[in-house]
C-alpha positions as CSV (number, residue, x, y, z in Angstrom):
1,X,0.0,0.0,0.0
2,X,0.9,3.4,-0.4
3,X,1.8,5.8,2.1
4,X,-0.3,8.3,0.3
5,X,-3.3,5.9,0.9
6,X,-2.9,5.3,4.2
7,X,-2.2,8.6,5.5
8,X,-5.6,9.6,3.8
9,X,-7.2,6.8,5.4
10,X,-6.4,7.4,8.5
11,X,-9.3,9.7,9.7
12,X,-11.4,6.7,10.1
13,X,-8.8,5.3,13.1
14,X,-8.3,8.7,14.8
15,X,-11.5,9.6,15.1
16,X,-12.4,7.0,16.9
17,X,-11.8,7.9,20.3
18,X,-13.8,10.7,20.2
19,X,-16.8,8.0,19.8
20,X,-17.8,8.5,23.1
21,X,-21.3,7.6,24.3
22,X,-23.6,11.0,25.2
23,X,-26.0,8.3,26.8
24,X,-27.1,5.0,26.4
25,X,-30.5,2.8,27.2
26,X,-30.5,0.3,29.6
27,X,-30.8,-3.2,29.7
28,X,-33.5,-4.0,32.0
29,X,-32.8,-5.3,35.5
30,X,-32.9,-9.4,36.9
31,X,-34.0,-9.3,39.9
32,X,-31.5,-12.8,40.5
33,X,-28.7,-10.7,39.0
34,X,-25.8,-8.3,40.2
35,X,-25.7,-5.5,37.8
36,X,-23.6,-2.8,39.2
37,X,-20.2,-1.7,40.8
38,X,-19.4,0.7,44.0
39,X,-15.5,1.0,45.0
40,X,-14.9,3.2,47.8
41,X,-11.1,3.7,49.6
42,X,-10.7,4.9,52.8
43,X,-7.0,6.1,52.2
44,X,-5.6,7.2,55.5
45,X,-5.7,4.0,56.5
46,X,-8.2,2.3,59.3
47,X,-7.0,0.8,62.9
48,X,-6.8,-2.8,62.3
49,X,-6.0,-3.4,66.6
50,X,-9.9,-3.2,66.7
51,X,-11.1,-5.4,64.1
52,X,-13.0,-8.5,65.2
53,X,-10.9,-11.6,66.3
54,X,-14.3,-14.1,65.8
55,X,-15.0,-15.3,62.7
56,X,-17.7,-16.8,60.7
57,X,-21.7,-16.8,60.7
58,X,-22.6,-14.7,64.1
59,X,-19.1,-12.9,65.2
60,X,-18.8,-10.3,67.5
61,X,-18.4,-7.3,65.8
62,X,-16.1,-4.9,67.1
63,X,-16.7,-1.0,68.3
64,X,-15.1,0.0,64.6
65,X,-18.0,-1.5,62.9
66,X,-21.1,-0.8,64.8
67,X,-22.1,1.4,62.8
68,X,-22.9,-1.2,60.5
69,X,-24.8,-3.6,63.2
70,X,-28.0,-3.4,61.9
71,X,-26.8,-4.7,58.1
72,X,-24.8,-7.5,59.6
73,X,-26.6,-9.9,56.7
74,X,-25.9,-7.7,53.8
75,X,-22.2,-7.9,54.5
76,X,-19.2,-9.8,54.6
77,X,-16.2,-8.4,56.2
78,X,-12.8,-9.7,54.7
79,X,-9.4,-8.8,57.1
80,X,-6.0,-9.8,57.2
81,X,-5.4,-9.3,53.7
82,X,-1.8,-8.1,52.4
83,X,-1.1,-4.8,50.4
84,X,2.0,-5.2,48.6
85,X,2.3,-1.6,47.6
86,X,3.8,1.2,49.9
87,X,2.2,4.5,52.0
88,X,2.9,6.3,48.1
89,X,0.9,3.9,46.7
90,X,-2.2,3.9,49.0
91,X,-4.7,4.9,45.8
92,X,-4.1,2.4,43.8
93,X,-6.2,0.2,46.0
94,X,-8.2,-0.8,43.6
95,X,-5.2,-1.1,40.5
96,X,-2.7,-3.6,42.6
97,X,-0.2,-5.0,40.7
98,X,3.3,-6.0,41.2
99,X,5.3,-2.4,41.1
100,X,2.8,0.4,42.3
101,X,6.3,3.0,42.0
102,X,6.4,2.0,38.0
103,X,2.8,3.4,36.8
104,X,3.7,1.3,33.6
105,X,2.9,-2.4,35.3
106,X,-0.6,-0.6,36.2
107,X,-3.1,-1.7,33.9
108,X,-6.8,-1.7,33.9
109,X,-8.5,-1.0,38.2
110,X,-11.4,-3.5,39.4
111,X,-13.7,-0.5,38.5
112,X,-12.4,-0.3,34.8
113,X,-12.6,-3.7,34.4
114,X,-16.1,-3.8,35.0
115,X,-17.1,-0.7,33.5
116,X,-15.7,-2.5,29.6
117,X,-18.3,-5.5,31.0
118,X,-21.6,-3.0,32.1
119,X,-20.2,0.3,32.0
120,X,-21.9,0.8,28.2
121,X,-25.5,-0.3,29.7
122,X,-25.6,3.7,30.7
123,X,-24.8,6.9,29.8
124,X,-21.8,7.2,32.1
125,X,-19.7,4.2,32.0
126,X,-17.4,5.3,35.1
127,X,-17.8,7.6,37.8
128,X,-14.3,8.4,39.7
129,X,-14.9,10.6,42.4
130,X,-11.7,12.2,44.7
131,X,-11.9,14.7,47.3
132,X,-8.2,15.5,47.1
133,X,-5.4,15.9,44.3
134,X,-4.1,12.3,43.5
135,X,-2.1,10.6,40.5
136,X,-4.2,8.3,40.0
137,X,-7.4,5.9,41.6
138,X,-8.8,4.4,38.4
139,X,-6.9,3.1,35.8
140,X,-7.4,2.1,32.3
141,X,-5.1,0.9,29.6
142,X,-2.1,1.7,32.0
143,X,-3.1,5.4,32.2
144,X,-4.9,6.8,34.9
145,X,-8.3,8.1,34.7
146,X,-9.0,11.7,35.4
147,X,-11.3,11.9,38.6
148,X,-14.2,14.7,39.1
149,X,-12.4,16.4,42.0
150,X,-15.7,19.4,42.7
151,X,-19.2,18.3,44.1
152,X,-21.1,20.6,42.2
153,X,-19.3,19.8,38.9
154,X,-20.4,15.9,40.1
155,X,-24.1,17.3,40.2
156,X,-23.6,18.9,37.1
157,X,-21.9,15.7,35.5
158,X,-25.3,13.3,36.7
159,X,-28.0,15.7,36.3
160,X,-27.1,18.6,34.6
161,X,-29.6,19.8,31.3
162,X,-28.1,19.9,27.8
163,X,-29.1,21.2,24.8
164,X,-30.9,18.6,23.2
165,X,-31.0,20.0,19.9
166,X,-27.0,21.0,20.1
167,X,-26.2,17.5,21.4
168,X,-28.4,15.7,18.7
169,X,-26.6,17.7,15.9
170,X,-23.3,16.5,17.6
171,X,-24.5,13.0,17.3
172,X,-26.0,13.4,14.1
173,X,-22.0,14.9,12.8
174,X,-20.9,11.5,14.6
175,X,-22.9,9.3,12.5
176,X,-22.0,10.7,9.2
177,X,-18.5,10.5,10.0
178,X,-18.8,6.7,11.4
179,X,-20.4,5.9,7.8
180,X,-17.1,7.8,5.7
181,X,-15.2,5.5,8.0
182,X,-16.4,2.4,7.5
183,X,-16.6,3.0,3.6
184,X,-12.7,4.1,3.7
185,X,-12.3,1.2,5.6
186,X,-14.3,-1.0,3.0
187,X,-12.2,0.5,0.2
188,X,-8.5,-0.4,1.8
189,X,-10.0,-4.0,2.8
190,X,-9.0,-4.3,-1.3
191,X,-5.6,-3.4,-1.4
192,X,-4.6,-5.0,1.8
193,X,-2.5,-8.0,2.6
194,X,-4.7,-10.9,4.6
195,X,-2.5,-10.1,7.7
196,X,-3.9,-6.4,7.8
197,X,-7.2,-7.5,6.8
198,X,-7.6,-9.7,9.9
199,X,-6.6,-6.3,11.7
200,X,-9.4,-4.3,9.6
201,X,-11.8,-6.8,10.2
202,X,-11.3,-6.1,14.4
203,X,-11.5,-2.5,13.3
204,X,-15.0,-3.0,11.7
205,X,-16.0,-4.7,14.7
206,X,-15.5,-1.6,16.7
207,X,-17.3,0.6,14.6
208,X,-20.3,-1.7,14.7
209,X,-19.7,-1.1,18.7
210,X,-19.8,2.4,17.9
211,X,-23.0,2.6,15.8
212,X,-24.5,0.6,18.5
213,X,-23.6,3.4,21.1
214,X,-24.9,6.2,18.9
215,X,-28.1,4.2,18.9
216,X,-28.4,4.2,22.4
217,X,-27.7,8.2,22.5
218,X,-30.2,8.9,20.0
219,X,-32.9,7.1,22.4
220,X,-31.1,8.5,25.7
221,X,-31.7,12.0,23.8
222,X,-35.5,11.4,23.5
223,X,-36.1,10.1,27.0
224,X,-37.7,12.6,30.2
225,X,-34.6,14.3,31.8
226,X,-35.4,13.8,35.8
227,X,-34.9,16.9,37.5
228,X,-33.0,16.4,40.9
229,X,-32.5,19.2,43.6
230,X,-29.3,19.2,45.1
231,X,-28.6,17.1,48.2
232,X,-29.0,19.0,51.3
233,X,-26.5,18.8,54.1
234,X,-25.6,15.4,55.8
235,X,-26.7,15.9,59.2
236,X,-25.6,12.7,62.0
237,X,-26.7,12.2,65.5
238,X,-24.2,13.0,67.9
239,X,-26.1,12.2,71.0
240,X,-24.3,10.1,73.5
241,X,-20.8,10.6,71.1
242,X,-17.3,11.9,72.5
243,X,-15.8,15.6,71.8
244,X,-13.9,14.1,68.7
245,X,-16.5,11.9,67.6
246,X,-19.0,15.1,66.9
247,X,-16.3,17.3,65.7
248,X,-16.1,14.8,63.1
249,X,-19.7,14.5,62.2
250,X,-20.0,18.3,61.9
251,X,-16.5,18.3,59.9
252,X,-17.2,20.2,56.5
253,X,-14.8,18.0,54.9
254,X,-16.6,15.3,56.1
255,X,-19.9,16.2,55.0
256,X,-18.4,17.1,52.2
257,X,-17.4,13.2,50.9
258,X,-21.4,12.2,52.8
259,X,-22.7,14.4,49.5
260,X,-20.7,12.7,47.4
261,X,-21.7,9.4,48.4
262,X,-25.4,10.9,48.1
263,X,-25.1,11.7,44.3
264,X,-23.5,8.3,43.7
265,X,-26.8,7.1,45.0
266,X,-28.8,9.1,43.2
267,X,-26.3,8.1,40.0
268,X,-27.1,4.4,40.7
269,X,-30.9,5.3,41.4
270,X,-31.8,6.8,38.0
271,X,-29.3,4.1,36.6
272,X,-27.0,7.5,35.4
273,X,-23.8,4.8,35.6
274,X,-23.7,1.9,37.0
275,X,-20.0,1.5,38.4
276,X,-18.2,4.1,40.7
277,X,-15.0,4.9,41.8
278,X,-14.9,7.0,45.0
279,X,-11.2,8.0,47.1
280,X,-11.0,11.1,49.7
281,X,-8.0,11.1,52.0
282,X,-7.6,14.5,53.5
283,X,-5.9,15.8,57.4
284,X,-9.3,16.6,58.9
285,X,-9.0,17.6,62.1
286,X,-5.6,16.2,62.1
287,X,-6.6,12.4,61.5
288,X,-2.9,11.9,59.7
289,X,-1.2,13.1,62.5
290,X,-3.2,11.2,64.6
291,X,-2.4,7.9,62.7
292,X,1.2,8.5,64.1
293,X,-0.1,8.1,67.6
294,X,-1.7,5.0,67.5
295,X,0.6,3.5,69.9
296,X,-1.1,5.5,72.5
297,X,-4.2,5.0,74.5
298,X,-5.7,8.5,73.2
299,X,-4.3,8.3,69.9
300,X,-5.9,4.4,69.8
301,X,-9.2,6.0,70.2
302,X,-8.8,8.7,68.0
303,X,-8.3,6.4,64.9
304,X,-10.9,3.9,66.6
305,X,-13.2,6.4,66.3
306,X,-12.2,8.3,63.1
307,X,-13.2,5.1,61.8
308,X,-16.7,4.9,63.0
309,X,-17.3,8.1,61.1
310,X,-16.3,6.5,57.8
311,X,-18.5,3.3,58.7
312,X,-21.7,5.8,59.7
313,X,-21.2,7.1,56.0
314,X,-20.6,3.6,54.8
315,X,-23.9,2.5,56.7
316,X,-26.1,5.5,55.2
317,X,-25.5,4.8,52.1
318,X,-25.7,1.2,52.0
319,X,-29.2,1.4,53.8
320,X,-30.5,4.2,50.7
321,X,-29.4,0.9,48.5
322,X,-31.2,-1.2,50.3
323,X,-34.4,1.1,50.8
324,X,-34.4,1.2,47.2
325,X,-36.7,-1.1,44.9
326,X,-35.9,-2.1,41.4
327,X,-38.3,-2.7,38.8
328,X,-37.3,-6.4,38.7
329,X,-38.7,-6.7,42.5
330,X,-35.7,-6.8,44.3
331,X,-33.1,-3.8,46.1
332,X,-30.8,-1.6,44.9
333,X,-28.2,-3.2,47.2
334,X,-29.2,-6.6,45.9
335,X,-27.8,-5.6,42.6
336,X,-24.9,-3.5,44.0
337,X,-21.8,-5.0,44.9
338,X,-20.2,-3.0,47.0
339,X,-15.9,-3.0,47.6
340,X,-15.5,-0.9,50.7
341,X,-11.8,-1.1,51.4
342,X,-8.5,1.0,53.4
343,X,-5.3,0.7,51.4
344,X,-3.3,1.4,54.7
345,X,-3.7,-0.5,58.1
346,X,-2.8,1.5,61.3
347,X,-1.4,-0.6,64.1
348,X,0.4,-0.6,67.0
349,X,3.0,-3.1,65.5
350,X,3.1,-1.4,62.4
351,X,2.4,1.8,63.3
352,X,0.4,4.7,60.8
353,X,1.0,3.2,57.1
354,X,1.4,-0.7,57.9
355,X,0.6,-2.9,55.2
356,X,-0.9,-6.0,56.9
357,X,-4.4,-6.8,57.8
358,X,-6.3,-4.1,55.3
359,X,-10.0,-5.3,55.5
360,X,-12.9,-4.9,52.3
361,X,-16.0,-5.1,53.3
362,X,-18.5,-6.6,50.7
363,X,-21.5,-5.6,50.6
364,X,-24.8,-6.4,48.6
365,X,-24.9,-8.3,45.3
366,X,-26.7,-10.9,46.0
367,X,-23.4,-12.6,48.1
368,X,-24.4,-14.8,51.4
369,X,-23.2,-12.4,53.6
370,X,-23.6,-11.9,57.4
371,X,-20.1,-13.1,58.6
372,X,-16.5,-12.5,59.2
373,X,-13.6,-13.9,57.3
374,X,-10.0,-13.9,58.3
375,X,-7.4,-14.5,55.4
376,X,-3.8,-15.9,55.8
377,X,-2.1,-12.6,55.7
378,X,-0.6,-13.5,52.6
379,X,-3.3,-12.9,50.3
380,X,-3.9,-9.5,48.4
381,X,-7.4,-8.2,47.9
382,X,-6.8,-9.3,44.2
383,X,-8.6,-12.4,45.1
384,X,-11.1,-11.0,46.7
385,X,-11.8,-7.9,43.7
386,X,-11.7,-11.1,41.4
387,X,-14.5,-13.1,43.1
388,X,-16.2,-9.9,42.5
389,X,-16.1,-9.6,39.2
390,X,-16.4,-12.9,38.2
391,X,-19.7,-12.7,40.4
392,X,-21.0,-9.3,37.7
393,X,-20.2,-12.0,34.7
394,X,-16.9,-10.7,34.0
395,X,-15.4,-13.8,32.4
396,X,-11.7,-13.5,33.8
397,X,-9.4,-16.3,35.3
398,X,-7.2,-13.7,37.3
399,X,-7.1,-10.4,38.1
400,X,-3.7,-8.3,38.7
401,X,-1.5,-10.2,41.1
402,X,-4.7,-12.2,42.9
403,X,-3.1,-16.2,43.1
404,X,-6.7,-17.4,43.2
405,X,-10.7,-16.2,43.7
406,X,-11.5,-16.2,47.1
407,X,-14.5,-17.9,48.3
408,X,-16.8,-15.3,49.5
């Protein structure tokens, strides 16, 4: 082939990225059937000296989780499981693999890899969601994903209006240029060797992926926008609570990361995306520094109960899941599986960034929960993200550096 040929073919591959969905229908829920994704890392790090010691079907819970008492059957809660990464690494607790310091080992995160399976079911195929500058908490491709960082740019992301007309001539100027690729396509298909027209054929493939999206826009366009206010401030009981335990609840910053879980509800509610990504580590009220005292008795409690604030948020917005019906008859929740997970364990043995004993709790998606399950200390939470999305239908054998799927 000519050079001349192929440089003015090459529109039709470079124009495909900007193929991006507007919206898409989607498929209808199974009521027996797990259908969405929720990450959530807790990056400071959580005080594994007060996890629970029992295990199995009717532990004792520990103070940390009490919060989460009254879902005891919609969870499991996985500890002692290894993070092989380092305190720099601590967001890329849901992209483990073998060398966190070399971002080119990184490939696709748990939430990416489920977004390629459902992601396209909705008009947003990924929602990453920080509260603070990071380098990356979602990955794809070995690049990092670029988070929404702003709540109101969040609100505006779900449920903002657009210019129907404006967007419908965008798609329309997507379609016709879909159709000249696939006929330049069709034209070099004859003057091709077979190797390249294997590649072409992959290529033709995609664009019938991409026809299929623009399909789905053009309906998403015509369907009833819902108009959502804007979620009010998270207010928690403090009665009965300690000094530090209410200075927390009332913490703007940490009101600030309850209305973020709120619109990830609402994004999951009006089936907006069905997989999210959400990381916030931040020094509120000094919780870093705090981490560094663990050894003492104050500092102990500090963390202890730093950590009851991030399961009282974890709690609220597992129970709007579960309040939640779906047209197929079942919950929200039951279609939800929920990763809720602390790259960083602070201990006194290992003091504020150790790596051993980082817990997920799993929660929802139809999993046969109510019980505690201690791992060997040597497993990664690979095994345990790779149980998960094997459980959504991902057809995978292994995911990152997991050694096998755990039985949840």
């Amino acid at each position: 082939m000519k050079r001349r040929t192929f440089l003015e073919s090459t529109g039709c591959v470079l124009m495909l990225p900007a193929l991006e969905s507007f919206g898409q229908e989607a498929k209808g829920d199974d009521a027996g059937k797990a259908n969405r994704l929720f990450c959530m890392n807790i990056g400071n790090g959580m005080c594994s000296d007060n996890f629970p010691t029992d295990t199995g079907k009717g532990y004792q819970s520990s103070s940390t989780f009490k919060p989460l008492e009254s879902l005891k059957n919609d969870f499991t809660l996985c500890t002692n499981l290894r993070n092989y990464g380092s305190h720099e690494s601590t967001m890329y607790a849901f992209a483990e693999y073998a060398d966190h310091t070399n971002p080119q080992l990184i490939k696709d995160s748990v939430d990416e890899v489920a977004a390629s399976h459902i992601g396209n079911d909705t008009r947003i195929r990924n929602l990453v969601v920080e509260q603070r500058n990071s380098y990356g908490i979602s990955w794809k491709g070995g690049l990092p994903v670029s988070p929404i960082a702003d709540v109101q740019i969040l609100f505006q992301t779900i449920f903002g209006k657009v210019d129907k007309t404006k967007r419908a001539e965008l798609l329309s100027l997507k379609k016709s240029m879909l159709d000249a690729s696939r006929d330049d396509a069709k034209s070099m298909m004859r003057k091709v060797s077979e190797v390249d027209r294997v590649k072409l054929e992959e290529y033709f493939s995609s664009l019938r992926e991409s026809e299929k999206s623009i399909q789905r826009s053009e309906r998403w366009l015509n369907k009833k926008q819902v108009d959502v206010p804007f979620p009010e401030n998270v207010k928690f009981k403090t009665d009965g609570l300690s000094e530090y335990s209410q200075k927390i609840l009332v913490c703007p910053h940490f009101n600030q990361r309850s209305t973020y879980l709120d619109l990830l509800f609402l994004a999951f509610k009006y089936d907006v995306t069905r997989v999210a990504n959400v990381y916030s580590e931040w020094n509120w009220l000094g919780h870093h520094t705090d981490s560094h005292q663990v050894a003492n008795k104050v500092g102990l409690l500090k963390n202890i109960e730093a950590d009851q604030g991030y399961m009282m948020q974890t709690a609220r917005f597992l129970e709007k899941l579960k309040s939640t019906k779906t047209t197929a008859g079942g919950t929200l929740l039951d279609q939800t599986v929920c990763l809720i997970t602390s790259s960083l364990s602070i201990s006194k043995e290992e003091g504020p960034h150790g790596m051993k004993n980082n817990p997920v709790v799993v929660a929802g998606g139809g999993f046969e929960h109510g019980k505690h399950i201690k791992f060997n200390g040597t497993d990664n939470r690979n095994n345990v993200y790779l149980a998960a999305l094997q459980h959504l239908g991902v057809e995978i054998d292994s995911f990152a550096t997991s050694s096998e799927s755990a039985k949840l």
